[in-house]
N, CA, C and O of each residue as an XYZ file, in Angstrom:
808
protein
N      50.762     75.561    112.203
C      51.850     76.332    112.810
C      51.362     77.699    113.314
O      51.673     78.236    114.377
N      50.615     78.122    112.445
C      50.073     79.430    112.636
C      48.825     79.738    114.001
O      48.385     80.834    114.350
N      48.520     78.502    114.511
C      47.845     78.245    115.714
C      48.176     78.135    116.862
O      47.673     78.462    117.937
N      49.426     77.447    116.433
C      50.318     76.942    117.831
C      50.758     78.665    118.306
O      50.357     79.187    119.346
N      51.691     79.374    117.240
C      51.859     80.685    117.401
C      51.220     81.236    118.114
O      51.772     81.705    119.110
N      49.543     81.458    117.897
C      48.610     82.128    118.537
C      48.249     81.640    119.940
O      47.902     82.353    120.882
N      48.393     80.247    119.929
C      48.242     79.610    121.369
C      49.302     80.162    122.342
O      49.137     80.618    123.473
N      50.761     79.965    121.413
C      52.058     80.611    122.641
C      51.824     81.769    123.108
O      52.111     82.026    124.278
N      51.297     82.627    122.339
C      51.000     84.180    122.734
C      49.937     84.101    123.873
O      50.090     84.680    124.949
N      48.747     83.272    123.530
C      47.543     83.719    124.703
C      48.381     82.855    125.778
O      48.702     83.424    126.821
N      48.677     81.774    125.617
C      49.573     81.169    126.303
C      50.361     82.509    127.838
O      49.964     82.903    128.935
N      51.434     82.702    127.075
C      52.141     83.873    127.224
C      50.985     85.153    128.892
O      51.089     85.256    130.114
N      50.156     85.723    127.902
C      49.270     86.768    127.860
C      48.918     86.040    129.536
O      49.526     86.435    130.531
N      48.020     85.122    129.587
C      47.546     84.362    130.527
C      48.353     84.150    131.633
O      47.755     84.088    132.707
N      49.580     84.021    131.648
C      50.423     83.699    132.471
C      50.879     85.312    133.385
O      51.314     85.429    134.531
N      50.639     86.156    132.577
C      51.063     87.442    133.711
C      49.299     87.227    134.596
O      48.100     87.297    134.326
N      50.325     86.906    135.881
C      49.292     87.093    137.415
C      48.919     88.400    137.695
O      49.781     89.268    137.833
N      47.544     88.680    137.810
C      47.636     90.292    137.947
C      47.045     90.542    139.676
O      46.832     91.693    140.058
N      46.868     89.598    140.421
C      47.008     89.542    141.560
C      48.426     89.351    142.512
O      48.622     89.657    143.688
N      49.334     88.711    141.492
C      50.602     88.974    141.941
C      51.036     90.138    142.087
O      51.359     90.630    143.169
N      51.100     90.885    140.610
C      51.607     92.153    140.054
C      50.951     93.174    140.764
O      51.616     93.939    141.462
N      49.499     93.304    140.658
C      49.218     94.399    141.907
C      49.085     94.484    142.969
O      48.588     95.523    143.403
N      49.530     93.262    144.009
C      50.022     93.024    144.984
C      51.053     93.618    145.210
O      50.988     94.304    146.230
N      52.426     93.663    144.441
C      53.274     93.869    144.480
C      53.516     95.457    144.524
O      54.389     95.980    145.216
N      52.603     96.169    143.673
C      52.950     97.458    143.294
C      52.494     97.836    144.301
O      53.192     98.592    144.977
N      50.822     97.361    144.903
C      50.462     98.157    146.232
C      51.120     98.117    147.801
O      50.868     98.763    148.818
N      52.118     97.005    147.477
C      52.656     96.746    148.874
C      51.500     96.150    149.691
O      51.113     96.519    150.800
N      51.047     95.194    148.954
C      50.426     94.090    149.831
C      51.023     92.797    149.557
O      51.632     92.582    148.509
N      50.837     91.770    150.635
C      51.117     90.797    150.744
C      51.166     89.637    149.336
O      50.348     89.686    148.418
N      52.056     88.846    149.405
C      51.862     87.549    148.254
C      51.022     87.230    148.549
O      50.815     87.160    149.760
N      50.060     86.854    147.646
C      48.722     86.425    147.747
C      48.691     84.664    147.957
O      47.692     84.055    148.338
N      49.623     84.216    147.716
C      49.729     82.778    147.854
C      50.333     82.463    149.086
O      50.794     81.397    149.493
N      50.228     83.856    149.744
C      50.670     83.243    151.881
C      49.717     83.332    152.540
O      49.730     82.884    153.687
N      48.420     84.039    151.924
C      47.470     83.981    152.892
C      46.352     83.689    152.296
O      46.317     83.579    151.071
N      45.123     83.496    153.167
C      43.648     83.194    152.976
C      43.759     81.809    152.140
O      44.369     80.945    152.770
N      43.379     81.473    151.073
C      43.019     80.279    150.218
C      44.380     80.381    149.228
O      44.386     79.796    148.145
N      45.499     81.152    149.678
C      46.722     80.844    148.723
C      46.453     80.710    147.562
O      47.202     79.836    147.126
N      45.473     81.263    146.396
C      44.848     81.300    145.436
C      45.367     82.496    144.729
O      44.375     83.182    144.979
N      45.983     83.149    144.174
C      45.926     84.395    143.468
C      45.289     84.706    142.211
O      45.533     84.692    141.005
N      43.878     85.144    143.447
C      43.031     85.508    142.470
C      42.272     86.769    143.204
O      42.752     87.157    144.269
N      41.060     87.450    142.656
C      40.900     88.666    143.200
C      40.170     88.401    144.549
O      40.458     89.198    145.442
N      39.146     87.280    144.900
C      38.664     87.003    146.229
C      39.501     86.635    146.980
O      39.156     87.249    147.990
N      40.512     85.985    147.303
C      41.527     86.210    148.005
C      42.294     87.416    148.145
O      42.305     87.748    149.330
N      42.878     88.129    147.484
C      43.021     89.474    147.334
C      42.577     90.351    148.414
O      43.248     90.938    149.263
N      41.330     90.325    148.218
C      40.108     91.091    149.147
C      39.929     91.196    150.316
O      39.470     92.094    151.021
N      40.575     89.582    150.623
C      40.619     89.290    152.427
C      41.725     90.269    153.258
O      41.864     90.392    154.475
N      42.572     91.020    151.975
C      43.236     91.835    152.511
C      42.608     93.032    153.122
O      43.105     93.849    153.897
N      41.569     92.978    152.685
C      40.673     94.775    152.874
C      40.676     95.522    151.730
O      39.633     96.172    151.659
N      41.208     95.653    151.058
C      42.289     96.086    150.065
C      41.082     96.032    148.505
O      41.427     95.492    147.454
N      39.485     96.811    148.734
C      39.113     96.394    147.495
C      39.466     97.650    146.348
O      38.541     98.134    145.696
N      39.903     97.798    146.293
C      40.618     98.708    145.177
C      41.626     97.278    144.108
O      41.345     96.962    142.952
N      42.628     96.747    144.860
C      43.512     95.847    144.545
C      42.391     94.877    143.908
O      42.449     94.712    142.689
N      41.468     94.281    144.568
C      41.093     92.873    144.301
C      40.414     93.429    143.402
O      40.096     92.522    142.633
N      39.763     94.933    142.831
C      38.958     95.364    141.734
C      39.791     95.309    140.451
O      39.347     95.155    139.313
N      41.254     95.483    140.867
C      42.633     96.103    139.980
C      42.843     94.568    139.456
O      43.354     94.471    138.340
N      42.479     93.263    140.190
C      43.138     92.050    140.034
C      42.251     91.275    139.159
O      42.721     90.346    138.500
N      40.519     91.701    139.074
C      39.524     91.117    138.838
C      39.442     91.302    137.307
O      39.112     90.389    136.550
N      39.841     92.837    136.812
C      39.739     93.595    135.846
C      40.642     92.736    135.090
O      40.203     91.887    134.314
N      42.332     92.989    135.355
C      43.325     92.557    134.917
C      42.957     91.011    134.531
O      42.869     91.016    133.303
N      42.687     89.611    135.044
C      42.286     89.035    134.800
C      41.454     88.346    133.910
O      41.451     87.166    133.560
N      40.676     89.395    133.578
C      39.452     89.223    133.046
C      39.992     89.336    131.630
O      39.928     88.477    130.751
N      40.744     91.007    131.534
C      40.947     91.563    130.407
C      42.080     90.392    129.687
O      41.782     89.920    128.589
N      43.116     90.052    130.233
C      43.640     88.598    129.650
C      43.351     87.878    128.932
O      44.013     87.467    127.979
N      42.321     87.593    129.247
C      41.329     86.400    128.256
C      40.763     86.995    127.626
O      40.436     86.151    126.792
N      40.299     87.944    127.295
C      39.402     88.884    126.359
C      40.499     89.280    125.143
O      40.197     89.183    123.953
N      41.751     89.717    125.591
C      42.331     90.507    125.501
C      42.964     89.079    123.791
O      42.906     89.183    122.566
N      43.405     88.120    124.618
C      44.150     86.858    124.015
C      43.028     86.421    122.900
O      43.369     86.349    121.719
N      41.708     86.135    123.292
C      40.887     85.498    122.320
C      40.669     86.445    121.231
O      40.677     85.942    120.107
N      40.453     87.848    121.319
C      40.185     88.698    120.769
C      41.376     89.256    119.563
O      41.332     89.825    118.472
N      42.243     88.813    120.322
C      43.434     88.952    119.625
C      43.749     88.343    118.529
O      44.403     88.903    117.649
N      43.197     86.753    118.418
C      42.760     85.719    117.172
C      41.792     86.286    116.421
O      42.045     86.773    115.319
N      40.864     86.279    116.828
C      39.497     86.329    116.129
C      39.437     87.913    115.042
O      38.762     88.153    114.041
N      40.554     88.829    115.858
C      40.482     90.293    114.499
C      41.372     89.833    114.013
O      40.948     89.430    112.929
N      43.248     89.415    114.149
C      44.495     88.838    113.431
C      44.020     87.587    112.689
O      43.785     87.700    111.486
N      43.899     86.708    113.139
C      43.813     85.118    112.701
C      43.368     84.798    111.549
O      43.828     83.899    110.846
N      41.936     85.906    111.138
C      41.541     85.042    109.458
C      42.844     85.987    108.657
O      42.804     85.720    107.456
N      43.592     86.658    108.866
C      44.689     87.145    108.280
C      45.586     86.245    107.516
O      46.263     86.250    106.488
N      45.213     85.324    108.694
C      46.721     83.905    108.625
C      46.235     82.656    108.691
O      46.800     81.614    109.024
N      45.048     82.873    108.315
C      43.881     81.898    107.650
C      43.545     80.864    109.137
O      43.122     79.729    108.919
N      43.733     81.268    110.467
C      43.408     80.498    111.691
C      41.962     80.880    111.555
O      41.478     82.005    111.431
N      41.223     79.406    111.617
C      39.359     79.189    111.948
C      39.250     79.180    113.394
O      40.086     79.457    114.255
N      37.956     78.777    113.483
C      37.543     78.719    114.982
C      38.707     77.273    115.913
O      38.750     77.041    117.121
N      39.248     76.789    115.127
C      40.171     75.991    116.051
C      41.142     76.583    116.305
O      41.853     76.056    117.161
N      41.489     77.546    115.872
C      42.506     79.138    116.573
C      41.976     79.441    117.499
O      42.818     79.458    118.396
N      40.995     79.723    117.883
C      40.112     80.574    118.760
C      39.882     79.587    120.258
O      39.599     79.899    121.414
N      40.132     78.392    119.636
C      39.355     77.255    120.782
C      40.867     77.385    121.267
O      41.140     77.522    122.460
N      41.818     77.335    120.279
C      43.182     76.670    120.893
C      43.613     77.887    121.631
O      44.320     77.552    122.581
N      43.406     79.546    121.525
C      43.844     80.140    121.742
C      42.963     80.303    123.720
O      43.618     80.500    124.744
N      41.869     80.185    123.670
C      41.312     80.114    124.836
C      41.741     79.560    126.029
O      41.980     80.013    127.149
N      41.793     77.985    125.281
C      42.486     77.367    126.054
C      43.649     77.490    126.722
O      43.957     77.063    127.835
N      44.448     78.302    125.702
C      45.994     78.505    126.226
C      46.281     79.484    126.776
O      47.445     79.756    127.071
N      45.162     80.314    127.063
C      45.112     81.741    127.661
C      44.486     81.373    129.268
O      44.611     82.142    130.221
N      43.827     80.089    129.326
C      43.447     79.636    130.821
C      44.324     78.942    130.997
O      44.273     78.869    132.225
N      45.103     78.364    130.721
C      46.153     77.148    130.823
C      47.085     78.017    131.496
O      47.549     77.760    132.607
N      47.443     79.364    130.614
C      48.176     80.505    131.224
C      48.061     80.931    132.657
O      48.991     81.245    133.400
N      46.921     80.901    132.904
C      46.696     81.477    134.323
C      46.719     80.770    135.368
O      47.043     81.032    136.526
N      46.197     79.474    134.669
C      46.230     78.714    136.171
C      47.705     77.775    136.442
O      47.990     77.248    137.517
N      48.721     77.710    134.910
C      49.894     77.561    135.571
C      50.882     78.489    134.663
O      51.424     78.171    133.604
N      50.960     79.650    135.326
C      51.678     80.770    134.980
C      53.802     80.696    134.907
O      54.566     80.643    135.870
N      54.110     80.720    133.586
C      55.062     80.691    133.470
C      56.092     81.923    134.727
O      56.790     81.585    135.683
N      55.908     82.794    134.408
C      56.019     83.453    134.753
C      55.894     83.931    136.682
O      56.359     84.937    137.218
N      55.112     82.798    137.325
C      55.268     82.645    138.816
C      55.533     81.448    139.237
O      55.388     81.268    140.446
N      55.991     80.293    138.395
C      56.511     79.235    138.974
C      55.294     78.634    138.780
O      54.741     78.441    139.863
N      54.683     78.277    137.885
C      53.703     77.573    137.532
C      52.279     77.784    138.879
O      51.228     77.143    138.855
N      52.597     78.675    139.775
C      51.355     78.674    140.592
C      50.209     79.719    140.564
O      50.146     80.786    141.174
N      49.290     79.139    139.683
C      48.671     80.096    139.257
C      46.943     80.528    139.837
O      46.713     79.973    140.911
N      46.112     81.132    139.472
C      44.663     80.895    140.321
C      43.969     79.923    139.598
O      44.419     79.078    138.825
N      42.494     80.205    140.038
C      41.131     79.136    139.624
C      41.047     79.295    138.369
O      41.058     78.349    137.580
N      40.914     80.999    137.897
C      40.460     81.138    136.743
C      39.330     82.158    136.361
O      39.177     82.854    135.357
N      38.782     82.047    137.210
C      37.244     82.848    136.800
C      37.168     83.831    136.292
O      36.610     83.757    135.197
N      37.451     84.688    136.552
C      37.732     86.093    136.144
C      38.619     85.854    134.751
O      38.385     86.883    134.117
N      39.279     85.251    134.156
C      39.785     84.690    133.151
C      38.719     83.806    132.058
O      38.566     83.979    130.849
N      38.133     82.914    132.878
C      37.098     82.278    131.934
C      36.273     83.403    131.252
O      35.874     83.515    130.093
N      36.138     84.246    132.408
C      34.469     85.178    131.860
C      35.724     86.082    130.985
O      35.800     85.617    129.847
N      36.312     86.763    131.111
C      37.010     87.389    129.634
C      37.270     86.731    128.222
O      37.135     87.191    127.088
N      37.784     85.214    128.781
C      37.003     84.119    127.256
C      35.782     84.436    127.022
O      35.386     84.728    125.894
N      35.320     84.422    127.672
C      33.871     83.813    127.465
C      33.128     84.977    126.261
O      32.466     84.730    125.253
N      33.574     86.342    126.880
C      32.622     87.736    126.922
C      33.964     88.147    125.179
O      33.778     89.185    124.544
N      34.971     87.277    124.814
C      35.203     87.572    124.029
C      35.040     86.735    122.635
O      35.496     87.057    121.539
N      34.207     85.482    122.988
C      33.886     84.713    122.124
C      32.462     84.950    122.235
O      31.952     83.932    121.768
N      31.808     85.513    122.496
C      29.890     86.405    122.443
C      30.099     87.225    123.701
O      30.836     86.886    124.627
N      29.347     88.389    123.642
C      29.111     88.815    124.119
C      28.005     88.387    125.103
O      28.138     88.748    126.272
N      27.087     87.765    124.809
C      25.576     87.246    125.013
C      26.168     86.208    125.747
O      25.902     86.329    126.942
N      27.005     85.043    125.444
C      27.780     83.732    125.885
C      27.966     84.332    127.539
O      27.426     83.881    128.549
N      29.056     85.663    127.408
C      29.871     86.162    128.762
C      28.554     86.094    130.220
O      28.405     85.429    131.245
N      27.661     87.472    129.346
C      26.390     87.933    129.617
C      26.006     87.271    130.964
O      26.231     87.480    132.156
N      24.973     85.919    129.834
C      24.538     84.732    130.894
C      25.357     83.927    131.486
O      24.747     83.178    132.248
N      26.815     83.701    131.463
C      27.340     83.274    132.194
C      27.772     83.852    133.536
O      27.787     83.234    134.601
N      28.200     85.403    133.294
C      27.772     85.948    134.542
C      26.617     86.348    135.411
O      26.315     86.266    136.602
N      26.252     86.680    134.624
C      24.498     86.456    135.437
C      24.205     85.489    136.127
O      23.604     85.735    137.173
N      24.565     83.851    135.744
C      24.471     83.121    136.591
C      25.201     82.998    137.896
O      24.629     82.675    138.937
N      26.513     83.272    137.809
C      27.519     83.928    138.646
C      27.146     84.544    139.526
O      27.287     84.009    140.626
N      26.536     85.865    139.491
C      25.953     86.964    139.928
C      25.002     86.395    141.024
O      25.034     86.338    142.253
N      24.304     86.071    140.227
C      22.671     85.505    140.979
C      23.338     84.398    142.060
O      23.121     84.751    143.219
N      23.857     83.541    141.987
C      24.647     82.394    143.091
C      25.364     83.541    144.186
O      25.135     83.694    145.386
N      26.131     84.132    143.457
C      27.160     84.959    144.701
C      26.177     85.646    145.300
O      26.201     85.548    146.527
N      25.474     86.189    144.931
C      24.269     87.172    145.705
C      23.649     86.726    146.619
O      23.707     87.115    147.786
N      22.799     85.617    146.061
C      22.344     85.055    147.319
C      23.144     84.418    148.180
O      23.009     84.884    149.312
N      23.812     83.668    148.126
C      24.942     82.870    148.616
C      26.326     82.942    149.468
O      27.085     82.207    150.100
N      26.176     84.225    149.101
C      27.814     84.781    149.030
C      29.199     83.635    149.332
O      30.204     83.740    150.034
N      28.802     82.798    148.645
C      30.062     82.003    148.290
C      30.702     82.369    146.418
O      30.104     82.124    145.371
N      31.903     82.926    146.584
C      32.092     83.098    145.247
C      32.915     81.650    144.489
O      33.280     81.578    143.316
N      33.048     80.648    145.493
C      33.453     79.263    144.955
C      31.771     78.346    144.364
O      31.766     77.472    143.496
N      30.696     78.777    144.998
C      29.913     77.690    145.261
C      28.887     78.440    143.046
O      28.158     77.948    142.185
N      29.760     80.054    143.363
C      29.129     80.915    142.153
C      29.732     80.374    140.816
O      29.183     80.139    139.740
N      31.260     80.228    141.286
C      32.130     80.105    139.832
C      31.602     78.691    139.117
O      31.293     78.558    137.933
N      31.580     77.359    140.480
C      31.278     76.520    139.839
C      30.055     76.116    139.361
O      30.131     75.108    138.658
N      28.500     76.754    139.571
C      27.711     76.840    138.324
C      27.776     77.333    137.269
O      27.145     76.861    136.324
N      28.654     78.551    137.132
C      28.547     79.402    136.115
C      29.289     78.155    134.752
O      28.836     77.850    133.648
N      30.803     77.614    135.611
C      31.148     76.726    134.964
C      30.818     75.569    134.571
O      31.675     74.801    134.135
N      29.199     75.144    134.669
C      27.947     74.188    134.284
C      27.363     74.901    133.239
O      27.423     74.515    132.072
N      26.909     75.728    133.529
C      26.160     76.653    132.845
C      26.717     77.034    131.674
O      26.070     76.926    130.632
N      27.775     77.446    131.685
C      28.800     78.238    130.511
C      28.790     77.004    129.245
O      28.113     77.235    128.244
N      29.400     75.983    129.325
C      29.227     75.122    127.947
C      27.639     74.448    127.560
O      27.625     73.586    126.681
N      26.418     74.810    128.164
C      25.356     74.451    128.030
C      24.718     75.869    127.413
O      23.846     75.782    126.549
N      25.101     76.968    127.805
C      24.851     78.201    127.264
C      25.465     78.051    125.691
O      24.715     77.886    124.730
N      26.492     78.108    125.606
C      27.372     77.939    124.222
C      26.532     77.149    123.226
O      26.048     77.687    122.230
N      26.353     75.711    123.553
C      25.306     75.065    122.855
C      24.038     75.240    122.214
O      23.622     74.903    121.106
N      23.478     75.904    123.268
C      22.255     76.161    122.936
C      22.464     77.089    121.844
O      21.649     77.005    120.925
N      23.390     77.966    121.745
C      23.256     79.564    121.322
C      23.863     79.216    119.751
O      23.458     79.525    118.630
N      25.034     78.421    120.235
C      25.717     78.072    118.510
C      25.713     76.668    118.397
O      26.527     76.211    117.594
N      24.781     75.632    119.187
C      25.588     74.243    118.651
C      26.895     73.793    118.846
O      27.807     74.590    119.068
N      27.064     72.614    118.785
C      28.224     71.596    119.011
C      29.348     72.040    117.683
O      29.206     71.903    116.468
N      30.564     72.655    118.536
C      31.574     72.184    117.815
C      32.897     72.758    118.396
O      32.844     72.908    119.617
N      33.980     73.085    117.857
C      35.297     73.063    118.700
C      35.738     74.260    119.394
O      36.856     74.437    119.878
N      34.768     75.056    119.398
C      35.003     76.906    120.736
C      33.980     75.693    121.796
O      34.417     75.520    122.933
N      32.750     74.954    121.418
C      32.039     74.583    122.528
C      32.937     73.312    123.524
O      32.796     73.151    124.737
N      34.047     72.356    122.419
C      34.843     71.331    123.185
C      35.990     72.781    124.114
O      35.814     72.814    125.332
N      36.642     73.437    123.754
C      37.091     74.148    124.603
C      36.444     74.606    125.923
O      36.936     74.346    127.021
N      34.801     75.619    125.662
C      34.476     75.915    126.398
C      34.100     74.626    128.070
O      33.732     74.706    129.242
N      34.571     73.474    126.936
C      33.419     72.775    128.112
C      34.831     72.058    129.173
O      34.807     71.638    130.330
N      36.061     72.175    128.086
C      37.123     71.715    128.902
C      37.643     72.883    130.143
O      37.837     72.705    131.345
N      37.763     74.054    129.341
C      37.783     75.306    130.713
C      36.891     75.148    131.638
O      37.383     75.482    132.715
N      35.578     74.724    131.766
C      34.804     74.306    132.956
C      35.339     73.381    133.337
O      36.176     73.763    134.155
N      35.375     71.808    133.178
C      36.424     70.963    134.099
C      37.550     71.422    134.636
O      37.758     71.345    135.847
N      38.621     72.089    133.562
C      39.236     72.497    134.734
C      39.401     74.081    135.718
O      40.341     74.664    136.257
N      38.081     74.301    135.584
C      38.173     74.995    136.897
C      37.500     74.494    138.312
O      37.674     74.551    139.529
N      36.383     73.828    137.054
C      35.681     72.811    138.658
C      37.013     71.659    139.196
O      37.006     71.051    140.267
N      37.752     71.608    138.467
C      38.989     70.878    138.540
C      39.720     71.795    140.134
O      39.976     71.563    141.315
N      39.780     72.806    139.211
C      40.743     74.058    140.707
C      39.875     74.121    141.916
O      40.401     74.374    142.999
N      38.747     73.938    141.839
C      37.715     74.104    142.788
C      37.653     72.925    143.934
O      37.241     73.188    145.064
N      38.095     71.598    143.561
C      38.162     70.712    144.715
C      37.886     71.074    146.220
O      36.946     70.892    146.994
N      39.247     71.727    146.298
C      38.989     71.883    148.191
C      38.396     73.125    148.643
O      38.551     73.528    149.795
N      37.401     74.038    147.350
C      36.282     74.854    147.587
C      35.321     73.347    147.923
O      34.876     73.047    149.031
N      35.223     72.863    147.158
C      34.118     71.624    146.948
C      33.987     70.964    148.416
O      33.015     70.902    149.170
N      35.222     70.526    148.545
C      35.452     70.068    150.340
C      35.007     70.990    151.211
O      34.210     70.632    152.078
N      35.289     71.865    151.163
C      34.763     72.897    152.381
C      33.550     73.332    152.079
O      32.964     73.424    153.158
N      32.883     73.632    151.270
C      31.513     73.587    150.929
C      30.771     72.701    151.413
O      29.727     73.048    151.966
N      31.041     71.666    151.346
C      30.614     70.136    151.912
C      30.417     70.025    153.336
O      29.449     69.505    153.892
N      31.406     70.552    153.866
C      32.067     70.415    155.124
C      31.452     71.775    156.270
O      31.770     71.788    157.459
N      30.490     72.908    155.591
C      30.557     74.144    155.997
C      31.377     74.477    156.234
O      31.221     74.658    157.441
N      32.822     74.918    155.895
C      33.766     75.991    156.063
C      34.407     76.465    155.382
O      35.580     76.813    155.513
N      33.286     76.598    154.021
C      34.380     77.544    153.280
C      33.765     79.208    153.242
O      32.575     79.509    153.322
N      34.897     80.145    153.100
C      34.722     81.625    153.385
C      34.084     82.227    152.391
O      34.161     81.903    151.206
N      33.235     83.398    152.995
C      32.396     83.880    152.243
C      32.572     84.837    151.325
O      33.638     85.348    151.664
N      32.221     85.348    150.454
C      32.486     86.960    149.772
C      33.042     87.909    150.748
O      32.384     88.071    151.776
N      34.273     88.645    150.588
C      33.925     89.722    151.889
C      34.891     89.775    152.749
O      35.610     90.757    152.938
N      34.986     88.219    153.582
C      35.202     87.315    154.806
C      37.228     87.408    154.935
O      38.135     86.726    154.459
N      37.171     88.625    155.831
C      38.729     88.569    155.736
C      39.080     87.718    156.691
O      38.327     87.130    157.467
N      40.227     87.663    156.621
C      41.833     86.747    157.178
C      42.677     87.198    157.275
O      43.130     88.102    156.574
N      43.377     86.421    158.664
C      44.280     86.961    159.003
C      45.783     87.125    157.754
O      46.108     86.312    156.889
N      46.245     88.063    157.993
C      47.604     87.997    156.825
C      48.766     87.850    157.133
O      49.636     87.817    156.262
């Protein structure tokens, strides 16, 4: 019972859009009318607007940090183990990508994963962005970045702690973001998907 609790909360936590919300405050556009209809901070951006998509990236991030972290100091309180922590992750990405709170339309995730990530190791977050990093850099596709990182991320976990139920979480948050990633995947395929940067019309 005392899990489920913690899940409703990251649950909860996950579901405030912070590309909606500072959209809103800056008097920019719904982010789900233009560019990749994604509300997330690279869409954001296509506005011009990098202050916002910095404000959206942060917010995001801190969510998942914010939710897992939130178990892991409360939880041995109320005797929740690492299957608090897995369940709470989960329900803190589950949050975002179908957000109570906007009609279930929510983003990819990324910026959400890596605040899991960076709050279940530090070292875990680390190399998962780094891999991130290094793809978007050269590449400047931040779809073609998220979805290695999300290869990378439950193979990192493994190595570092071994098989067990933060690593079945971690590895289900990678499916489903390579899950959200599809028609990045298509247009990748296809050459036309947009680059880091690469505004649109609004």
């Amino acid at each position: 019972m005392v899990n489920l609790i913690f899940a409703v909360i990251a649950y909860l936590i996950g579901s405030v859009s912070f590309a909606v919300v500072v959209s809103k405050v800056m008097g920019l556009p719904d982010p789900h009318s233009y560019g990749s209809g994604n509300p997330g901070a690279t869409n954001v951006l296509r506005t011009g607007n990098k202050k916002a998509a910095i404000l959206t990236l942060i917010g995001d991030g801190l969510k998942g940090y914010v939710a897992v972290m939130l178990v892991k100091h409360l939880g041995p309180g109320y005797g929740v183990d690492d299957t608090g922590i897995a369940l709470a992750a989960l329900a803190v990405f589950l949050g975002h990508l179908f957000p109570l709170f906007h009609r279930f339309a929510g983003g990819k995730g990324v910026a959400t994963a890596a605040g899991i990530l960076f709050a279940i190791d530090p070292l875990l977050g680390a190399g998962t962005l780094a891999s991130w990093l290094i793809i978007a850099f050269f590449f400047r596709y931040s779809s073609l970045a998220a979805l290695v990182a999300a290869i990378f991320a439950p193979f990192f976990y493994v190595l570092m702690f071994g098989v067990d139920i933060i690593a079945g979480a971690v590895l289900v948050i990678g499916v489903l973001l390579i899950a959200r990633h599809r028609s990045n995947i298509a247009k990748l395929l296809a050459g036309k998907e947009s680059r880091i940067g690469e505004k649109k019309k609004v």
